[in-house]
N, C-alpha and C positions, 0 to 999 in steps of 0.2 A: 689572793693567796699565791704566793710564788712556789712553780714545779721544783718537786725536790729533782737534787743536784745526783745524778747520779755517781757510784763511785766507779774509780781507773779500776778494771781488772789486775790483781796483783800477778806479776809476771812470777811462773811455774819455775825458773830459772834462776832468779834472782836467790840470793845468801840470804838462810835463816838468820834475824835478826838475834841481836846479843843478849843475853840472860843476866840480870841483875842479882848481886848476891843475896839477898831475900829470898828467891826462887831455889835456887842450888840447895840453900836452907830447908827449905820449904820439900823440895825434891828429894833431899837425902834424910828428913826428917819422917817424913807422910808416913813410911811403911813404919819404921818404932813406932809413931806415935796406935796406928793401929794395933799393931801387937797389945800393947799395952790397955788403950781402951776400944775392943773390938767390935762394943756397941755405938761407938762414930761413924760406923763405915757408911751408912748411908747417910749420912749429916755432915755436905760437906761445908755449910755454914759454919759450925761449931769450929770444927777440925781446922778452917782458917783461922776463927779467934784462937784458939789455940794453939797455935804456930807463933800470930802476932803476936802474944805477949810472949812465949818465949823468945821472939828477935829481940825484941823491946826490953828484954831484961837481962841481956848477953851482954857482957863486957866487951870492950873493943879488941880486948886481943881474945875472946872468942869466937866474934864476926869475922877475924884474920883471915882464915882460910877460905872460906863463904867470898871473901870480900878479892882474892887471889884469883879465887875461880872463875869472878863476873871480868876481873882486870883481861884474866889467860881468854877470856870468850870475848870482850870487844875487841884484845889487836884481832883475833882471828876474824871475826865480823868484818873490821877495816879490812884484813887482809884481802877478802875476798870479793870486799864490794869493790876494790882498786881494782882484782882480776875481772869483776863483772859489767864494769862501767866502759874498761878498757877495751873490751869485747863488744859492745855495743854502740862503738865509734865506727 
C-alpha cells in the first residue's frame, strides 16, 4: 500500500478562485427559494436539486446574466493571479 500523498498547503495570499454562473444562480437564488419554502432550510440536499432543475430549465438568454457575472469574475481571477504570480518572482 502506497503513503498517501500529502497535499501543498494553499497559500493564505493567493486570489480567490473564479465563480461559475450556476453558483451566482445558486447564490442569488438560495435566500427566495427559502422564503418561499421555509421548511428546506435545514435540507440542504433538496435545496440543491432544486436550484438544479431550475438552471436546467432556464433559457439561455435567462442564464445571460448568471453567465455575465461568472465572465466579470474570471478576468478579475486572471487579473489578480498575473498580480499574484508576478509578485512571487
Amino acid at each position: 500500500m502506497q503513503p498517501k500523498k500529502k497535499r501543498q498547503k494553499k497559500d493564505p495570499n493567493a486570489p480567490k478562485k473564479n465563480t461559475n454562473a450556476y453558483m451566482h444562480f445558486s447564490k442569488a437564488m438560495r435566500p427566495q427559494l427559502l422564503k418561499e419554502q421555509p421548511e428546506l432550510a435545514k435540507n440542504q440536499k433538496e435545496i440543491g436539486k432544486i436550484l438544479g432543475e431550475r438552471w436546467r430549465s432556464m433559457s439561455a438568454e435567462e442564464r445571460k446574466p448568471y453567465e455575465e457575472m461568472a465572465k466579470k469574475d474570471k478576468e478579475r481571477y486572471q487579473a489578480e493571479m498575473e498580480q499574484y504570480t508576478k509578485g512571487k518572482q
